[in-house]
Each structure stands twice: as structure tokens, then as C-alpha cells.
C-alpha positions in Angstrom: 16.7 -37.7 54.4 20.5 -38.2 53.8 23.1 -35.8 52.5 23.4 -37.8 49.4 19.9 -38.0 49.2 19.1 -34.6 49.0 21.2 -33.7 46.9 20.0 -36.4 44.2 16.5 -35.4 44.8 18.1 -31.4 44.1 20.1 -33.2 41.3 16.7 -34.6 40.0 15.3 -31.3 39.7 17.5 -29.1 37.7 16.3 -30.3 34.1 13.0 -29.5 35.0 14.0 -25.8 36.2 16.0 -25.8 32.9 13.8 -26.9 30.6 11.2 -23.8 32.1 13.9 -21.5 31.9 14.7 -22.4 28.1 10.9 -22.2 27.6 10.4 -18.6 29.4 13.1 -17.1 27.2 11.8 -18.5 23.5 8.4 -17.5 24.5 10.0 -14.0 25.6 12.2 -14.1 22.4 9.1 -14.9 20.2 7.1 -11.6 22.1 10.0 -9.3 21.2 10.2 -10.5 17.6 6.7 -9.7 16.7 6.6 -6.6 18.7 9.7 -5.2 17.0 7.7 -6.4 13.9 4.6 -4.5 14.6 6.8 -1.1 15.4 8.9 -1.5 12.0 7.5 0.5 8.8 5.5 -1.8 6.2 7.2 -0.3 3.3 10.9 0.3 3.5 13.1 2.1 1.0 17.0 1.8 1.3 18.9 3.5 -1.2 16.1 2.9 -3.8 17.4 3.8 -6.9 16.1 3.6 -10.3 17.9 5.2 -13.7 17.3 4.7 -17.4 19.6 4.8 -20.3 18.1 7.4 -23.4 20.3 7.1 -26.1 23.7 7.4 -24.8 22.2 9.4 -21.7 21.3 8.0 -17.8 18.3 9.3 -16.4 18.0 8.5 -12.8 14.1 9.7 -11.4 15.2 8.1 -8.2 18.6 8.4 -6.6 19.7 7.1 -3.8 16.2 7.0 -1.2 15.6 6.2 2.2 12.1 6.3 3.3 10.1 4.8 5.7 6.2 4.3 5.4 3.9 3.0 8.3 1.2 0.5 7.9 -2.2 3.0 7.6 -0.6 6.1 6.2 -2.1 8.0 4.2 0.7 10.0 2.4 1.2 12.5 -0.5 3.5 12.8 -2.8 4.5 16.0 -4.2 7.4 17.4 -7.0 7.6 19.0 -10.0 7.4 17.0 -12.8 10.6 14.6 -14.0 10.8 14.6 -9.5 10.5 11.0 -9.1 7.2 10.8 -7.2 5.5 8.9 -10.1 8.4 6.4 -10.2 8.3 5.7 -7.0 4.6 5.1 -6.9 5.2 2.6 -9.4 8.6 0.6 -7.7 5.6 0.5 -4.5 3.0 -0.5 -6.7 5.3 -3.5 -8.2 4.6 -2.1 -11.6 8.7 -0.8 -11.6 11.6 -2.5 -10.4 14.4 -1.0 -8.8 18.2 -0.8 -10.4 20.0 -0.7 -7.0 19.1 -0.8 -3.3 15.9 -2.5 -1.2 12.6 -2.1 -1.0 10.8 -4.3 1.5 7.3 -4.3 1.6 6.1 -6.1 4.8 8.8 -9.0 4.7 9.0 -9.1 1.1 12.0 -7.2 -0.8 9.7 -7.0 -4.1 12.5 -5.7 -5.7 14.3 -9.3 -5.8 10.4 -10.8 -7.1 10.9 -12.2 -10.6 8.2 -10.7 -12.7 5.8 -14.0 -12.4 6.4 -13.7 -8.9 6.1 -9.2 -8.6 2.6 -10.1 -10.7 1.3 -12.3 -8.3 2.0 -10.5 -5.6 1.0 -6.9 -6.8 -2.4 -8.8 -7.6 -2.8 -9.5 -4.2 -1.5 -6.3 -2.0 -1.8 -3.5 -4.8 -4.7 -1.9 -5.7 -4.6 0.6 -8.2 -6.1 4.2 -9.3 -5.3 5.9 -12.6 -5.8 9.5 -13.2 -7.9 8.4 -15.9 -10.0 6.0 -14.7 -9.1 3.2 -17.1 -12.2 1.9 -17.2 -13.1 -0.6 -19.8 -15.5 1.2 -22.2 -17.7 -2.0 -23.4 -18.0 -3.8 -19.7 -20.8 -2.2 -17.1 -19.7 -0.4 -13.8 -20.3 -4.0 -12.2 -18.2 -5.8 -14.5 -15.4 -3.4 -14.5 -15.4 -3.9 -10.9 -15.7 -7.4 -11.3 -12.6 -7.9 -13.8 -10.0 -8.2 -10.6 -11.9 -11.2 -9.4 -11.5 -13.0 -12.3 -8.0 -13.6 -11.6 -9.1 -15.4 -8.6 -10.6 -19.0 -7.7 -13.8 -17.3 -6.7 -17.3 -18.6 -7.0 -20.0 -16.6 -8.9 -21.6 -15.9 -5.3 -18.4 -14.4 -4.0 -17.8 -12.5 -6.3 -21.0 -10.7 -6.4 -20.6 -10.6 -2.9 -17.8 -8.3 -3.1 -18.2 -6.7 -6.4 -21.4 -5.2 -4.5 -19.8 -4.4 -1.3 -17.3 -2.7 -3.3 -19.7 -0.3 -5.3 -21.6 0.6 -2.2 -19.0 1.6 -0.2 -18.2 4.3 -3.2 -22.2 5.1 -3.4 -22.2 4.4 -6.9 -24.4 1.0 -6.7 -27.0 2.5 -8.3 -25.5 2.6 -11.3 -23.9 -0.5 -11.3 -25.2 -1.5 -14.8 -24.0 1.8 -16.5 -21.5 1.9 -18.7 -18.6 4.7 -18.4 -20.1 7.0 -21.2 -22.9 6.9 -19.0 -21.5 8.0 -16.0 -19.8 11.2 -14.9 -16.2 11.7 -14.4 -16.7 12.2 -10.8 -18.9 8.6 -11.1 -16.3 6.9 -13.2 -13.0 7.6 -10.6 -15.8 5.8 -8.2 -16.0 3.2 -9.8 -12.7 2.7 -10.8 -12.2 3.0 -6.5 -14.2 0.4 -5.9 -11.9 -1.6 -8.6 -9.0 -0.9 -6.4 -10.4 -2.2 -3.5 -12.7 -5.0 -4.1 -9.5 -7.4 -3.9 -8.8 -5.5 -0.7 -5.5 -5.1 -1.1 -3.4 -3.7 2.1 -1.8 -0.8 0.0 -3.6 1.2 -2.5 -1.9 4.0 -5.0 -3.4 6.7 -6.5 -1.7 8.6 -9.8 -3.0 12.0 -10.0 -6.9 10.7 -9.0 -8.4 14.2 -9.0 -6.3 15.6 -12.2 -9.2 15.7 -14.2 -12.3 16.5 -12.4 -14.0 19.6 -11.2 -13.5 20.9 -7.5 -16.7 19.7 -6.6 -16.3 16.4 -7.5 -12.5 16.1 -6.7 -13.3 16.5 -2.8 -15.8 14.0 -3.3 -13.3 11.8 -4.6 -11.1 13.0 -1.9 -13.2 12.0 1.2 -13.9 9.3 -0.3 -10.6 7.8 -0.4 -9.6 9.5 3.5 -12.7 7.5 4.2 -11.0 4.3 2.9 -7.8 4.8 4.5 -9.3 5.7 8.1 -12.0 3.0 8.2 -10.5 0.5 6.1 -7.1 0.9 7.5 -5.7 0.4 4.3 -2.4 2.3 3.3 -2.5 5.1 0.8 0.1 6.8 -1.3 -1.2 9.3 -3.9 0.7 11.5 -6.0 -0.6 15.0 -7.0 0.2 18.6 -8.2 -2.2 20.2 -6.5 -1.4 21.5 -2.8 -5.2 21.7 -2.1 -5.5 18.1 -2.0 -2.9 17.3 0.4 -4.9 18.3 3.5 -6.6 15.0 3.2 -3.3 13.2 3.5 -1.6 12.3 6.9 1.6 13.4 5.8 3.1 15.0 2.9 6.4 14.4 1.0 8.2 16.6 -1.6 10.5 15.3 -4.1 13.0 16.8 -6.4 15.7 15.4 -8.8 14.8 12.0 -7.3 15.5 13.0 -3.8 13.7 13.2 -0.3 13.6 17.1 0.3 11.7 17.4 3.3 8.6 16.1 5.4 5.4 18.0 6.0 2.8 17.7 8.4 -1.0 17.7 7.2 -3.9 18.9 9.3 -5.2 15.4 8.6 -5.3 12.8 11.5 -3.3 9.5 9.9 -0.6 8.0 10.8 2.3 9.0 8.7 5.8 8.3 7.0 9.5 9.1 8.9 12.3 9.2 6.5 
């Protein structure tokens, strides 16, 4: 072969050896991206801040926060009352919108959600439990459960499906056609459990859930939800008063005046929160 013949047939070559190098570095580029995704904290607070105006007065539950929460968590918040844990469960929840700074939850800065668009989106990743069950005093257990589904383009079939998935994983199918004067307060925090999950939402929030049951049935209630966050996988934020519940928790943080004041380790094993 000639000089100038080799170095056409080299010539011929290079766009080939290009067009594999260009390829090896987007796939490589592509890897990073969603492994630097799968590191990065599901819910993200930067300078989260939310204030009221009483009267002539500002309240501000919330000033200023930065707090990172990992996908799986289960966490608990703890502060005297007027801290801000409550107002922060409910700018996660998409119940609350932030005045100032970022909350990203996944890839979604919920605080930027109109309210159509925070509704539809709480509907689908939020599932919530009230300290009070709010459970609908005419409808069954099974229909209370059921009410979430409603919302959605669901056949009969599926529906049941879940509804009944839902109360068994709670142990409270037995008394799915009870109604809530029928049922125990341990029975009716069940069953307003199996609410929250039967959309099965990635992040479920929990206001006080033992606040007014016995011991007994609080550690039920307890185990119950460390059962969902461990074997579910689902993320769990809780807020509570009582330091006797926190051992169920992964991690525990305190708040005061609307500020992070320190992390706390629980003898739980969950993954946990880094502020």
C-alpha cells in the first residue's frame, strides 16, 4: 500500500474512532448523572422559611432551614410547642407553602407548585396521619380506606384490590365493615394507616399519631409504622412530644424558634437525615 494510501485508509477511520469516543463519554456522562442522583437527599430544604402576619405582628415558625432528608428515613421530629416541627411537616406534606427559600422533593421544588398543581401532586406522593384519626364517622373502615381511590381512574376490582391489601397489612381486615364508633382508638389510627398508604405514596407524615392512645396501643401503632418504613421502604417523618417514641425513628431532630438545633442518633436501624 502507498504512503498516500495509508494515510487515506487512517484518514477514513477517524470519524468512526470519534463518533465511539463521543458515545463512551454521554454514556459515562449519563452514569454519573443518575448516580449523583441516587446519592442526593429526596427532600431538600434550603433556607426554608415560612412567617405569618397576626395583626400588625410576624410570626416566623420556620426561619431560615437547611435540612437534608434521605429516601427511607424514618425521622422524628421533636420541639416545644410554637418550634416549627408541625410547620414543617406540613410545607413536606404540600399542605403549607413556603414564603422564602427551596424545598425540592425528588426533582420537584413544591414550593413553586401552583395550588392545582401542589394538590395533585400531594395526592400522589403524600400520605397522611392525623393525631386524630379523621376518620369519617358515617363510612365503614373499608370505605374510609377506600375514599383516596376515588380520586383516581381506578376500576371497582382495583380498588378493592388495594383497599384490602391495605387493611391487612395494619391487621385490622377483620373489621373492615366497622364503623369508627365501633372500633378502638388503637383500631381507628389503623385504619386511618392503611388510608395513608393505600395510594402508596413515597413519603408518609405522621402529626402526633400516638397523642392520644394508651401505651399499649401506642407501641402497637409504633411498630406498626417502623414496619412500613423498613419493609415498604417508604419515607417517614413524624412529629411528637414524647421522647419514648423516638427510639422507633432512625434519626431524631429537635427544633426551636424555627431552627435546626442539633441531630440525634436513635437505636433504630434506618437510614437517616444530615443537615
Amino acid at each position: 500500500m502507498t504512503d498516500e494510501a495509508l494515510v487515506t485508509n487512517r484518514n477514513s477511520d477517524t470519524p468512526s474512532t470519534d463518533r465511539t469516543d463521543v458515545f463512551l463519554a454521554i454514556t459515562v456522562t449519563a452514569l454519573c448523572a443518575n448516580l449523583w442522583r441516587f446519592f442526593m437527599a429526596y427532600i431538600e430544604c434550603r433556607n426554608l422559611t415560612r412567617t405569618y402576619t397576626k395583626a400588625s405582628t410576624t410570626i416566623t415558625p420556620l426561619d431560615g432551614l437547611d435540612l437534608d432528608i434521605e429516601e427511607g428515613s424514618f425521622v422524628a421530629l421533636m420541639g416545644p410547642s410554637g418550634s416549627g416541627k408541625t410547620t414543617l411537616l406540613n410545607l413536606i406534606a404540600g399542605i403549607d407553602s413556603p414564603t422564602s427559600g427551596s424545598l425540592m422533593m425528588g426533582a420537584v421544588d413544591v414550593g413553586k407548585l401552583s395550588r392545582s398543581k401542589l394538590a395533585l401532586w400531594r395526592s400522589v406522593n403524600i400520605g397522611y396521619i392525623f393525631q386524630l384519626y379523621n376518620l369519617v364517622p358515617v363510612l365503614t373502615a373499608y370505605e374510609n380506606v377506600e375514599l383516596p381511590l376515588l380520586l383516581r381512574n381506578l376500576s371497582a376490582k382495583d380498588r378493592h384490590k388495594k383497599v384490602a391489601a391495605a387493611l391487612e397489612l395494619v391487621g385490622i381486615d377483620d373489621r373492615h365493615d366497622h364503623f369508627p364508633r365501633q372500633l378502638s382508638g388503637g383500631q381507628e389510627q389503623r385504619v386511618a394507616i392503611a388510608r395513608a398508604i393505600v395510594t402508596d405514596p413515597k413519603i408518609i407524615v405522621a402529626d402526633e399519631p400516638t397523642g392520644d392512645l394508651d401505651r399499649a396501643s401506642a407501641a402497637e401503632i409504633l411498630s406498626l409504622l417502623q414496619q412500613i418504613n423498613v419493609e415498604l421502604g417508604r419515607t417517614l417523618i413524624m412529629v411528637t412530644h414524647d421522647p419514648k417514641t423516638t427510639k422507633y425513628a432512625g434519626r431524631i431532630l429537635h427544633l426551636d424558634k424555627g431552627r435546626l438545633l442539633e441531630l440525634e442518633s436513635s437505636t433504630a436501624s434506618a437510614p437517616g437525615i444530615h443537615p
